[in-house]
MARKOLBA-180775 format. One record per atom (N, C-alpha, C): y, z, x; residue in three letters. Coordinates in steps of 0.02 Angstrom, whole numbers, plus 50000, padded with zeros to 5 digits. Each point is the difference from the previous one (the first is absolute). Layout:
YZXAla;...
***
This chain:
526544425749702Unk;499465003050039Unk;500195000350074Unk;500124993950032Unk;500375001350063Unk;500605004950008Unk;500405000049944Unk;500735006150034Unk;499665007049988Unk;499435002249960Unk;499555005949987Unk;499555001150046Unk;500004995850066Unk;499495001350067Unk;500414998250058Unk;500484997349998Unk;500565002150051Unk;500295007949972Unk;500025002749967Unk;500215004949987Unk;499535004250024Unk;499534999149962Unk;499315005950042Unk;499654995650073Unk;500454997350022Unk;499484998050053Unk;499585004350082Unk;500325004849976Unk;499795006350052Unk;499235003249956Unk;499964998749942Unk;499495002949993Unk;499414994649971Unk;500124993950022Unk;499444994049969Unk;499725000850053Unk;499284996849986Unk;499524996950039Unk;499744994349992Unk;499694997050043Unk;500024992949983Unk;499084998850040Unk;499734997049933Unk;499464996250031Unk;499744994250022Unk;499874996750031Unk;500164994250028Unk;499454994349973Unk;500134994949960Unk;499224995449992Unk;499984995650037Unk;500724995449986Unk;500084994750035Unk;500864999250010Unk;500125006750049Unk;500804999950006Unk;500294994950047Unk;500364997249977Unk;500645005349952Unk;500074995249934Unk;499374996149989Unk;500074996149934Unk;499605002949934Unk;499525003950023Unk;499755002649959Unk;499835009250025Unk;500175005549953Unk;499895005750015Unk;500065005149967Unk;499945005449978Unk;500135005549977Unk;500515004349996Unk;500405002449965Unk;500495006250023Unk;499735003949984Unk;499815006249994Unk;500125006849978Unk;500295004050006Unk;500465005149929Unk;500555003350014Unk;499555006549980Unk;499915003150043Unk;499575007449996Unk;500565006049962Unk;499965004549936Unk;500285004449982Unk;499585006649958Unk;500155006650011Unk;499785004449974Unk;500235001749925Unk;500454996349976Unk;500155000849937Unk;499534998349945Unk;499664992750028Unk;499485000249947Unk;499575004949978Unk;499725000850062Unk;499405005350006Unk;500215005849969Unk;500785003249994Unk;500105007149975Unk;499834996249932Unk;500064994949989Unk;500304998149909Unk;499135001049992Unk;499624997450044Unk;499405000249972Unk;499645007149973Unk;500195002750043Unk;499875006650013Unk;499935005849943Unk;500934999950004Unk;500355003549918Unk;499574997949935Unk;500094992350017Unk;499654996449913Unk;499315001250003Unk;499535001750046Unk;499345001250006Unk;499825005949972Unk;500625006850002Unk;499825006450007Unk;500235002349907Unk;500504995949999Unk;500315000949947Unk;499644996449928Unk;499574997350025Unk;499614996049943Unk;499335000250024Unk;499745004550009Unk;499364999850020Unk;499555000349970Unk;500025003249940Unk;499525000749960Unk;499764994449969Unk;500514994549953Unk;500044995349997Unk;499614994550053Unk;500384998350054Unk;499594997850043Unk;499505001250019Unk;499545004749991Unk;499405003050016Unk;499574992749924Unk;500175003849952Unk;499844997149940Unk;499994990550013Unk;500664999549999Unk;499914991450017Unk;499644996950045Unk;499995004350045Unk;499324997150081Unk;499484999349962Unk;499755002549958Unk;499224999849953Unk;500174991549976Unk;500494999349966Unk;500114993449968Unk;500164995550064Unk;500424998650037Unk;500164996650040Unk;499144998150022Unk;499705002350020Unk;499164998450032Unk;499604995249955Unk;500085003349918Unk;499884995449958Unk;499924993550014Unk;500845000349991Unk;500444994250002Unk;499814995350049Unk;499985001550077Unk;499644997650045Unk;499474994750016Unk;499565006649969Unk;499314997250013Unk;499934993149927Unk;500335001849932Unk;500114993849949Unk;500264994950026Unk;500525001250051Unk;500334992450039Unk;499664997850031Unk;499655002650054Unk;499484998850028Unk;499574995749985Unk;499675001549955Unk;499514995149956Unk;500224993649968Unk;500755001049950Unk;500464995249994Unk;500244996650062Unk;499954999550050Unk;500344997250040Unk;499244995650056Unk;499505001650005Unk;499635000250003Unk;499504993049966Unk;500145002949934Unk;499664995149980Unk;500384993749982Unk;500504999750002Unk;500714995349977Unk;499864995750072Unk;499885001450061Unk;499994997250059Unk;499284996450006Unk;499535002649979Unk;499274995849995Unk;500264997949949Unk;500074999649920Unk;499994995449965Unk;500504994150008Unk;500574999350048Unk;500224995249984Unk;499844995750088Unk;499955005150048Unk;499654994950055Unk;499674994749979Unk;499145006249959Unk;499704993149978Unk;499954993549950Unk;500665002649960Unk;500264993549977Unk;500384995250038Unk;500385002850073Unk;500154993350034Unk;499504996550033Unk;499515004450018Unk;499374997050029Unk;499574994049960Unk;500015003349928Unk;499424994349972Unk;500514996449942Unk;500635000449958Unk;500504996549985Unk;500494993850017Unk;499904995550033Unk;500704997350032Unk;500634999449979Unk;500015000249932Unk;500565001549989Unk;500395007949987Unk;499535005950035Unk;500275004349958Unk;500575003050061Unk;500495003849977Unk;500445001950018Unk;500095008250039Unk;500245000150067Unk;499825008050034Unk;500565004449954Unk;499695005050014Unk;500505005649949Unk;500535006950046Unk;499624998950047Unk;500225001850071Unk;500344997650054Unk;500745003350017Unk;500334996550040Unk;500525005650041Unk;500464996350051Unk;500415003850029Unk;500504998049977Unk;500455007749976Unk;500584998949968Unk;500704999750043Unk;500374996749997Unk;500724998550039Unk;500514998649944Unk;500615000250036Unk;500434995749981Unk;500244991850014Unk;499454997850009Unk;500034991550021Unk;499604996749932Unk;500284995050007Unk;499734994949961Unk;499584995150025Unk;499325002650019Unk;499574993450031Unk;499505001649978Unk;499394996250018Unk;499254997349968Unk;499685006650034Unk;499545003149961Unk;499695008050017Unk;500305003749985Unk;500694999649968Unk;500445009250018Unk;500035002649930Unk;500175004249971Unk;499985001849947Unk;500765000250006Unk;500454996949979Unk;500795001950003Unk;500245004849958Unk;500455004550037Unk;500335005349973Unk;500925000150006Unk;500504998349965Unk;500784997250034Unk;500185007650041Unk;500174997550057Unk;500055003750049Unk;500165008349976Unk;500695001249988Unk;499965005149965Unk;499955004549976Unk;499624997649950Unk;499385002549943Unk;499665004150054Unk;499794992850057Unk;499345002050053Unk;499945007650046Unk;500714999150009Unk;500085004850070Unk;500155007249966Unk;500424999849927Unk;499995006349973Unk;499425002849970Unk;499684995749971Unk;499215000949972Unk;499585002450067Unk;500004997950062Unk;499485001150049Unk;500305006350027Unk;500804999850000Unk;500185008550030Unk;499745005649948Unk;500084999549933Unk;499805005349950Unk;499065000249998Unk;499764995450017Unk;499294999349994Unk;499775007650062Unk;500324998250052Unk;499825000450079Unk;500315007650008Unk;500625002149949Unk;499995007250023Unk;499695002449940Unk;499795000249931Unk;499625002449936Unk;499415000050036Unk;499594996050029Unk;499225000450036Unk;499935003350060Unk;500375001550038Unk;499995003450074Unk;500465007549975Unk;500435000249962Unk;500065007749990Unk;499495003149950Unk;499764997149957Unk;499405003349969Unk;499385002250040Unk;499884995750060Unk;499495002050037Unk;500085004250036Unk;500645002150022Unk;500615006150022Unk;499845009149952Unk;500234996549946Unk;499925005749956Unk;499245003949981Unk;499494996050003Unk;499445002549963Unk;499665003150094Unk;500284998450060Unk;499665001750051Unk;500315006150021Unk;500615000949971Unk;500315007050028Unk;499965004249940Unk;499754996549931Unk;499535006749967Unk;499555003949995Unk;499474996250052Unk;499494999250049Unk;500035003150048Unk;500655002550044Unk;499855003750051Unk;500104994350043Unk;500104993350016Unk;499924996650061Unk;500654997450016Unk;500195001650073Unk;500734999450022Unk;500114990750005Unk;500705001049975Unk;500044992549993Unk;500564999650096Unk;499684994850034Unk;500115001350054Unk;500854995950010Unk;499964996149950Unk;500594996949991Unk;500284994349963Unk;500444997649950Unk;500154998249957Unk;500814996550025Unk;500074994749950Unk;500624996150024Unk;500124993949958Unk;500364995350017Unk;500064994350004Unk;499594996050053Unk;499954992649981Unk;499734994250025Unk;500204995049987Unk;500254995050041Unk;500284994449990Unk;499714993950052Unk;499694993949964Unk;499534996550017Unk;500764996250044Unk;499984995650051Unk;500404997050017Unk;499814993550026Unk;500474993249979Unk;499634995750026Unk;500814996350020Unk;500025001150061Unk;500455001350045Unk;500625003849977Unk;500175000449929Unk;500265005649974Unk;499735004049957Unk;500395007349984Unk;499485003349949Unk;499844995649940Unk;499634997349963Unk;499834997149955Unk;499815001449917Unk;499205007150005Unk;499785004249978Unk;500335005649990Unk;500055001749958Unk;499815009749999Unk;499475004249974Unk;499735003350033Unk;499525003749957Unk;500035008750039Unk;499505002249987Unk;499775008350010Unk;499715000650021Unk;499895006850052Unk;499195000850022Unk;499875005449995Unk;499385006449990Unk;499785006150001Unk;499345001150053Unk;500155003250064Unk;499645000050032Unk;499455007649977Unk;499845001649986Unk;499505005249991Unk;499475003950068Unk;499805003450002Unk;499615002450039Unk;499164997649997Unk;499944996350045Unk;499354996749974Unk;499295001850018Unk;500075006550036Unk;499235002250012Unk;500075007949955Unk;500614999749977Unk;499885007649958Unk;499994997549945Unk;500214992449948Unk;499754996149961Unk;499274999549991Unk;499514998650078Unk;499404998149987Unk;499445005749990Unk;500485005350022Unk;499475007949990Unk;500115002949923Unk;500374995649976Unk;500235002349943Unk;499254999149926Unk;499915004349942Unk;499385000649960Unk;500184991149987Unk;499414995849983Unk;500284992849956Unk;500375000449957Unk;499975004649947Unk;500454997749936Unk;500635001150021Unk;500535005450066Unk;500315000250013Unk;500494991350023Unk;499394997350053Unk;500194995650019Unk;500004993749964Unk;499524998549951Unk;500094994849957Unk;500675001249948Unk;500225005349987Unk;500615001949987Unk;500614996650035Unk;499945000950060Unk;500664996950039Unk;499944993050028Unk;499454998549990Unk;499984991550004Unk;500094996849926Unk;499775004749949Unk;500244995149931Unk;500564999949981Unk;500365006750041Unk;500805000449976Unk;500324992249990Unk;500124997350055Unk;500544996450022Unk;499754994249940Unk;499434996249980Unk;500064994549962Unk;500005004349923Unk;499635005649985Unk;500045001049951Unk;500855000849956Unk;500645002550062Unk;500465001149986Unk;500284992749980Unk;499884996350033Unk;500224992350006Unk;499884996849928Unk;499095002449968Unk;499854995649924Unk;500375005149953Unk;499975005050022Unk;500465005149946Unk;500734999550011Unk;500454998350038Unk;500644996549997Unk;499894994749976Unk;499584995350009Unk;500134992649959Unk;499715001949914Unk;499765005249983Unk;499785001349931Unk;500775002249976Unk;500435005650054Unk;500515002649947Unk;500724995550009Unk;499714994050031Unk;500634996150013Unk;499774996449928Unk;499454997149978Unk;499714995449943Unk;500335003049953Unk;499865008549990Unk;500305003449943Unk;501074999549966Unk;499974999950094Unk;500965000149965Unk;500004993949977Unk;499604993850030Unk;500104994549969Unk;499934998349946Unk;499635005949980Unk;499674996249896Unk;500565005349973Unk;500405004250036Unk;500205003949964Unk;500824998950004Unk;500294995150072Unk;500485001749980Unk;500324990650018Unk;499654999050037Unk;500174990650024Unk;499934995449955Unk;499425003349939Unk;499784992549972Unk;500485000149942Unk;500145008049963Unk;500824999749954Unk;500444996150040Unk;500065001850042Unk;500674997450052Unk;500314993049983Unk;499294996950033Unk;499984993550040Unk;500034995549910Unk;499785001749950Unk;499884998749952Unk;500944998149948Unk;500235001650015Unk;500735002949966Unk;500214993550079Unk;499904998050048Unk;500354998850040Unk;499784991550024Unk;499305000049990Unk;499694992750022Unk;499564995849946Unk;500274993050012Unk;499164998849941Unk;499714994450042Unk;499714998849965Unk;499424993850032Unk;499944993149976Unk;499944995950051Unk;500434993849983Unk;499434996650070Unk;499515000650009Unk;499274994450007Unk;499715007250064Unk;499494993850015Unk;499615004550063Unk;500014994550074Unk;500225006650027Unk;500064995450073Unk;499265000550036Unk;499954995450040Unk;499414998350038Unk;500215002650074Unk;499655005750027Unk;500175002950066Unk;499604998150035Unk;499504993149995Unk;499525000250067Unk;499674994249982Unk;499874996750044Unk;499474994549974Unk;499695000450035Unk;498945000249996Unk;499874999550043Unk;499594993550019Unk;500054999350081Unk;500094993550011Unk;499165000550017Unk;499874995849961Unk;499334997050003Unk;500094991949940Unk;499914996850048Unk;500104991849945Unk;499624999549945Unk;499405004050020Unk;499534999149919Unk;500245002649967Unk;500595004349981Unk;500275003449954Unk;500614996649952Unk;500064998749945Unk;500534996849970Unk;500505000850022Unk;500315004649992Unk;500765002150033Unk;500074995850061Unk;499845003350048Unk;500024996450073Unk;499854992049988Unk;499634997549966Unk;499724991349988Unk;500494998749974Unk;500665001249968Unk;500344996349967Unk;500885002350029Unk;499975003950040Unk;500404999950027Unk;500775008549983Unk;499525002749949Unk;500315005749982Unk;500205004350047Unk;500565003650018Unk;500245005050062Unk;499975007249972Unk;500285004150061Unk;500215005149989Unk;500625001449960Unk;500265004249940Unk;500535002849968Unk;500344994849974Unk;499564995149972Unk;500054995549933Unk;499835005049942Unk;500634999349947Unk;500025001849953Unk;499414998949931Unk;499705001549979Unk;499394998449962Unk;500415001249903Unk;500164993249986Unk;500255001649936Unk;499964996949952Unk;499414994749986Unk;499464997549957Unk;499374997150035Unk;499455003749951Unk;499484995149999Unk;499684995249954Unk;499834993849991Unk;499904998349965Unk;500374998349941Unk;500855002049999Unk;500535000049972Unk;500155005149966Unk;499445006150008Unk;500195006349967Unk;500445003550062Unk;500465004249982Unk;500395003450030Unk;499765006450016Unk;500085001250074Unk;499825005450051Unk;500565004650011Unk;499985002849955Unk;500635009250021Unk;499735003250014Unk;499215002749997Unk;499795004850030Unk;499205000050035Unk;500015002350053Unk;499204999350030Unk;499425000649951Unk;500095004449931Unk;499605001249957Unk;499884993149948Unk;500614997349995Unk;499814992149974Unk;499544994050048Unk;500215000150078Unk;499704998650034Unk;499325000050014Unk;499705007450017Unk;499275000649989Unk;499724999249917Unk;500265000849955Unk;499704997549946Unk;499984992849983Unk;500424995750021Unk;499984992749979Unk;499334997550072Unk;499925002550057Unk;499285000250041Unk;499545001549976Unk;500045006649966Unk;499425002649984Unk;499694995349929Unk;500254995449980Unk;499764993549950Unk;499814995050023Unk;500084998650074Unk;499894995450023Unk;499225001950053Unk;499754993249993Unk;499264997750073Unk;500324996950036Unk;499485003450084Unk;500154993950038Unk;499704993549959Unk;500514994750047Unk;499794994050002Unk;500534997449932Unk;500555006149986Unk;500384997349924Unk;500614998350043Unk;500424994749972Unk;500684996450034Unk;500535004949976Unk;500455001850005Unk;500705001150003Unk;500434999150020Unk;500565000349981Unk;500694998550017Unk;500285006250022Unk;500405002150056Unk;500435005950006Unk;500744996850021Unk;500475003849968Unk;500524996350013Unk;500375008750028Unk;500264999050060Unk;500445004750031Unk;500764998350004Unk;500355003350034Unk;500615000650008Unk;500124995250054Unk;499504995450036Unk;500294997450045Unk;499404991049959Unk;499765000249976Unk;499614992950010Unk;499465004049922Unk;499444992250001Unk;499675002849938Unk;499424996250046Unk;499355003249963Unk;499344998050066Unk;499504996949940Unk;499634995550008Unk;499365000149978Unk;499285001650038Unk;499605004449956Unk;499505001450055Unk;499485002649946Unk;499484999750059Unk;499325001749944Unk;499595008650045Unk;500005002849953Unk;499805006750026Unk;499145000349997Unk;500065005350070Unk;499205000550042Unk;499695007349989Unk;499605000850030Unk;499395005349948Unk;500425005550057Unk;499885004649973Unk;500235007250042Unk;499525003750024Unk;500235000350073Unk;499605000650055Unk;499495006149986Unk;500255005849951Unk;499725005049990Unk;499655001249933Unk;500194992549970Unk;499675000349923Unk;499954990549983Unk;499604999350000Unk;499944992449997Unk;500144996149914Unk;499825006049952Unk;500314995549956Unk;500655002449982Unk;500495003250035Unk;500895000350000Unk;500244993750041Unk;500764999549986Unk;500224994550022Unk;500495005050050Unk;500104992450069Unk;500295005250053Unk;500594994850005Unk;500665002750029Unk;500464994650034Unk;500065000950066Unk;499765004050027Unk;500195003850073Unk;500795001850029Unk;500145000949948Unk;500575006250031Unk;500315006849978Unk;500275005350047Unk;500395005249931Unk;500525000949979Unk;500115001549948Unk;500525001249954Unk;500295009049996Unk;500295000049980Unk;500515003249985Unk;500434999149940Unk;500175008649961Unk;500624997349942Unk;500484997450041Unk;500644997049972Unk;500564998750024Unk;500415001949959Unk;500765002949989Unk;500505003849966Unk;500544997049998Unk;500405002349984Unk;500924997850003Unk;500385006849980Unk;500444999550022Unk;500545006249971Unk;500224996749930Unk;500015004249966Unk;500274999149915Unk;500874997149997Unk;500014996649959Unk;500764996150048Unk;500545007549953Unk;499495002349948Unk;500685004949973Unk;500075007050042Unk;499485002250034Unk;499965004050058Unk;500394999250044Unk;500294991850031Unk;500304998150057Unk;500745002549975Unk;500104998049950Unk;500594997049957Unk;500235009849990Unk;499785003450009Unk;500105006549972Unk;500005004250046Unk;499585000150063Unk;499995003450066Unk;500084993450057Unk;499934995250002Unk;500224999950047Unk;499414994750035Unk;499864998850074Unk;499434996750024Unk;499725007450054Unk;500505003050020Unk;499795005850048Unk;499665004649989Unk;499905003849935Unk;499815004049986Unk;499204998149957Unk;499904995349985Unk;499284998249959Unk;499674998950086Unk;500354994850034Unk;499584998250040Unk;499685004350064Unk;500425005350004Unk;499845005550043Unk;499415005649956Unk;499915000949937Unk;499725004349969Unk;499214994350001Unk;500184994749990Unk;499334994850006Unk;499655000650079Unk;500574999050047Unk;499495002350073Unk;499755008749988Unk;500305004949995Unk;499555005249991Unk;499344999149980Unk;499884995449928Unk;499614999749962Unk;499454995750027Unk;500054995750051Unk;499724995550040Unk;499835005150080Unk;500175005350009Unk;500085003750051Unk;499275004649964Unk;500135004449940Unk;499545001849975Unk;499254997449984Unk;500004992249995Unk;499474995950007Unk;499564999950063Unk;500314998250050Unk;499884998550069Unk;499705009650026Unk;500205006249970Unk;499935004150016Unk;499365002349973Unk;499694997749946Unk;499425001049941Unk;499444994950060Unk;500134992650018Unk;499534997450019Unk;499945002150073Unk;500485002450049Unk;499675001950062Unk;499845004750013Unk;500125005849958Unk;499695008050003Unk;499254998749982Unk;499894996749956Unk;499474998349957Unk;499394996750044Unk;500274994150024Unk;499644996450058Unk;499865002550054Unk;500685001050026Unk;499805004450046Unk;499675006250010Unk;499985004249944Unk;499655005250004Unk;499234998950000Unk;499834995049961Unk;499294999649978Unk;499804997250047Unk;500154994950060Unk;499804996350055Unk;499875005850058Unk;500485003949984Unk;500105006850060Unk;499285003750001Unk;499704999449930Unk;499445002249994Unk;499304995850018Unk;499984994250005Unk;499344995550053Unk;499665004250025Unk;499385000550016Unk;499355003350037Unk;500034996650076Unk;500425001150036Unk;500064997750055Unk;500655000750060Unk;499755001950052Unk;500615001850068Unk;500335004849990Unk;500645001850017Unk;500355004149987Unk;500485000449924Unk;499754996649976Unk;500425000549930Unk;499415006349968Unk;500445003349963Unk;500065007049960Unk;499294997049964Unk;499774996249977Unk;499604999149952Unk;499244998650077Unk;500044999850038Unk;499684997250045Unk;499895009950040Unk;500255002650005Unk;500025006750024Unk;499655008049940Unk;500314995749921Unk;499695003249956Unk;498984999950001Unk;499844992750033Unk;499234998049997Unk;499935005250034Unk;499914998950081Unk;499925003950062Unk;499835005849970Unk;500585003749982Unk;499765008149992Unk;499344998349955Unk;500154998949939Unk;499274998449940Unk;499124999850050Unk;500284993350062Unk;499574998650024Unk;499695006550020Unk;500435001350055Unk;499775007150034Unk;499645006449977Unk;500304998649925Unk;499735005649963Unk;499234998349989Unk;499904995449992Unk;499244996449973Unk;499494997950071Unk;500514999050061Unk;499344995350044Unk;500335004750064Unk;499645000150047Unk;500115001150076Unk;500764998150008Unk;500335004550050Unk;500544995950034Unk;499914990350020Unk;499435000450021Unk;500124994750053Unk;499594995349959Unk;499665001049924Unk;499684996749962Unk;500844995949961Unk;500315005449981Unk;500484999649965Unk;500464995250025Unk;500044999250077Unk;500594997249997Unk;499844995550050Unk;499404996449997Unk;499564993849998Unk;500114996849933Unk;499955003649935Unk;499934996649934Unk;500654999249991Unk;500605002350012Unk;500835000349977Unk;500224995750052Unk;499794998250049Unk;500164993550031Unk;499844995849980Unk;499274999949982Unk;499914992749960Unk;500274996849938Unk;500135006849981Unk;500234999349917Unk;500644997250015Unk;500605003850066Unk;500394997949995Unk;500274991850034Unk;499364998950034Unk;499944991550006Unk;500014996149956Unk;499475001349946Unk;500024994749939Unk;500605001449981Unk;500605003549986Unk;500224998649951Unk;500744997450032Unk;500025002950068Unk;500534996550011Unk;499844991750036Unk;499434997450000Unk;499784993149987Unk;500184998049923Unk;499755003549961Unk;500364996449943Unk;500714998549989Unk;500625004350025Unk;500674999549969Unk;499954995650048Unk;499834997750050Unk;500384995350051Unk;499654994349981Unk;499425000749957Unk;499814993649956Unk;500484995649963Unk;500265007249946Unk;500324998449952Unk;500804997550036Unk;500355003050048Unk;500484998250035Unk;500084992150013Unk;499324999450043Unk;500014992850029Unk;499944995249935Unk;499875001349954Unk;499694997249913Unk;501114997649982Unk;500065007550007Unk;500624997449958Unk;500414996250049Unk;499844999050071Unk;500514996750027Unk;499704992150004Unk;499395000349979Unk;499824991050013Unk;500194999249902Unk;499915004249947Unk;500214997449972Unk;500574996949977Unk;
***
């Protein structure tokens, strides 16, 4: 990223937050915008058609997203033990973050960031509205760090625009995002899980998280992160599906034994925070795999294990298009789902009724994620 902005550095711009440790690049280019352009004109009909669905789609996230944020606020509110479902995703490993291995992170957030900002590109110059400028973006924290995209649009010939036009080009960008993570799911059932199948098997379930609350077994007895999980009770754990079924026989308040790859625990399991007569341990799991030793023995270690990160690349690409798209959609601020209300509003109440009520709306709700935020970082 740095030798790709010394190269263009005659034509970056730079915004300043907290320079020179924290800041913006932007690499301004007209190429996008032709690409938008061509693919707008050349598929239009089509796109005309999908804007009907994309709005759908929208306003269904909307509600899904919506109500997913009241229902589980007010389970941290009146629950103590229950768990936020909402978080900020990174590539770090600490208390609040949702971890992503770097990666995964930065290629997943560059493909997220130009699929959602050129779609909102495409459906506005089918529209008639000049996109004022399009590029690269690179978050920098004292070096480039980030990459992502941006589509600047024309924003008062946007707002003169009929509604369904414009709820069109605000649903683009997440609707493109859950519909890439739908046809990423598809190559996966169609072409990863043969794959991975011929190449890996399963041999226990790893534990990716514990969460730390002492009233919880796990944490009370001393269980970690990416301990191997490979009996309970002396039955043998190869697969997460043995796992939740030898739980799903068990009450709180029943003893077990788990014996992992590193130590064996005794502990007595507690009611689940979201269902009181299930048994909880407080932490998550994950399958865990191995390369097939006759796979190794026949290709090699280079070639399974590089076809396995794709396949782990494809994962990470399903859950942040997905997430991200549907969060993009919230009833609040400038997020796409927060801009889709507004117009609705407008259509129904006064200007100045309207956007009295879309402020407020968009108060509660971004009080809630910063609920749920502060939730997952004390948990």
């Amino acid at each position: 990223m740095v030798l790709f902005l010394l190269i263009k550095r005659k034509k970056i711009t730079i915004q300043k937050i907290f320079f020179p440790f924290i800041y913006v690049i932007m690499y301004k280019t007209k190429s996008g915008v032709r690409f938008m352009e061509n693919f707008a004109k050349k598929f239009s009909k089509q796109i005309k058609y999908i804007s009907y669905l994309s709005i759908v789609i929208g306003f269904l996230g909307m509600f899904l997203i919506s109500f997913a944020l009241l229902q589980n606020t007010y389970r941290l509110i009146t629950k103590s033990k229950a768990v936020a479902s909402f978080g900020i995703v990174l590539p770090v490993e600490a208390r609040g973050v949702f971890y992503v291995p770097f990666f995964y992170w930065i290629i997943s957030i560059f493909i997220v960031a130009v699929v959602h900002e050129f779609s909102h590109g495409i459906f506005a110059k089918k529209y008639g509205i000049k996109i004022k400028s399009s590029g690269l973006a690179f978050l920098s924290i004292i070096i480039p760090i980030v990459p992502a995209a941006f589509v600047e649009p024309e924003e008062e010939k946007l707002r003169k625009k009929e509604a369904i036009k414009q709820l069109s080009v605000f649903s683009a960008g997440p609707f493109s995002n859950i519909l890439l993570a739908f046809i990423v799911i598809g190559v996966t059932i169609l072409l990863s899980i043969p794959i991975s199948n011929k190449i890996i098997e399963a041999d226990g379930v790893l534990i990716t998280g514990v969460i730390n609350n002492v009233s919880y077994p796990a944490k009370k007895v001393g269980i970690t992160e990416n301990e191997l999980i490979q009996k309970i009770d002396n039955i043998a754990v190869n697969y997460l599906e043995n796992f939740s079924s030898i739980l799903e026989n068990k009450r709180p308040g029943d003893k077990i034994t788990i014996e992992t790859n590193k130590s064996s625990y005794n502990l007595i399991l507690t009611e689940n925070p979201n269902n009181k007569s299930k048994p909880y341990l407080g932490i998550y799991v994950q399958q865990h795999t191995k390369i097939k030793k006759e796979f190794i023995s026949k290709y090699g270690k280079i070639i399974p294990s590089t076809i396995l990160w794709f396949m782990g690349l494809l994962y990470w690409l399903y859950v942040l298009n997905f997430g991200i798209g549907l969060v993009n959609l919230a009833p609040m601020g400038p997020l796409d789902g927060g801009r889709m209300l507004l117009v609705i509003l407008e259509k129904i109440f006064t200007k100045e009724k309207a956007r009295r009520y879309w402020k407020n709306i968009g108060i509660l709700f971004l009080s809630l994620f910063l609920i749920n935020i502060m939730f997952s970082f004390l948990g």
